[in-house]
N, C-alpha and C positions, 0 to 999 in steps of 0.2 A: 250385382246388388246395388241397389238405387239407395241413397242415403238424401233424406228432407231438407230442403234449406230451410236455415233460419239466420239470426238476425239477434243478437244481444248486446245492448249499451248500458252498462253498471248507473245508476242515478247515482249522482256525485253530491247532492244535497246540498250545492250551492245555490247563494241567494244571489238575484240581481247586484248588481254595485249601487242601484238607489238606493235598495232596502237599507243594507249595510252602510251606505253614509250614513244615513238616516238615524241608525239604532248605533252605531259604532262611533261616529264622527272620526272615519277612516275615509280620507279622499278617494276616488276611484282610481287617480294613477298611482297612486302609493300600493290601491290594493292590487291593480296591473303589475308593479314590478316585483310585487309580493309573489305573483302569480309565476311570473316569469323566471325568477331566482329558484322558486321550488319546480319548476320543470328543468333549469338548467342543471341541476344539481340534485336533479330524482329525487325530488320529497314525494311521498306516497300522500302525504296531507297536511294541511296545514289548517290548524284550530287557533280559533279568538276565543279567549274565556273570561273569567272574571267579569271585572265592572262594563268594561268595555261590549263583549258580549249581551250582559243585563241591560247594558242603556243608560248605568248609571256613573260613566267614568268619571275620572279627574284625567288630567294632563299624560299621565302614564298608567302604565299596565304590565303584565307579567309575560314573559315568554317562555316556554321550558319546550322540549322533545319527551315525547309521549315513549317513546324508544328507548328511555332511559330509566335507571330506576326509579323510584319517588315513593310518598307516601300515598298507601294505595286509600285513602281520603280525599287528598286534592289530585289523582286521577280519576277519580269515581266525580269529583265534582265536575272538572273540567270535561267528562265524556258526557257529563247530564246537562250542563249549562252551555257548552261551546258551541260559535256559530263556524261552520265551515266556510274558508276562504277560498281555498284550491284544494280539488281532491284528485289526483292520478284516474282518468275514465279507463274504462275498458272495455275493449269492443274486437266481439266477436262473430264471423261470418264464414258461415256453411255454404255447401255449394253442391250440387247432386252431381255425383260422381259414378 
């Protein structure tokens, strides 16, 4: 039995790091070891929300785990508003056997 190859890479819906300075005023090494810290420690993802997100910060911003319980209002906000920092890809590869 011959089985097709293919070839699949999940879109992770990350922006550039210019965009994201740009709309966030999050540096790009900051958001490097942002990236880094959620691969070392298996974050599945990591969301900017709120003001920072909009464009419309001030000096700080909110951070929570989506993982956890909450009011399902400010997770319904942050799943509609947030920008993706780091997302876990996945990638998968067939081969004819």
């Amino acid at each position: 039995m011959e089985l097709a190859q293919c070839q699949w890479k999940a879109h992770d819906g990350q922006q550039p790091d210019e965009t994201l300075e740009k709309t966030t005023g999050i540096r790009p090494d900051v958001l490097g070891e942002i990236r880094e810290l959620a691969q070392k420690y298996r974050v599945k993802k990591v969301l900017l929300f709120g003001s920072r997100a909009r464009g419309d910060y001030r000096k700080t911003s909110d951070i929570v785990n989506l993982d956890q319980d909450m009011q399902p209002e400010l997770k319904s906000s942050i799943q509609r508003e947030g920008k993706v920092i780091y997302q876990k890809s996945i990638f998968i590869k067939c081969s004819v056997t």
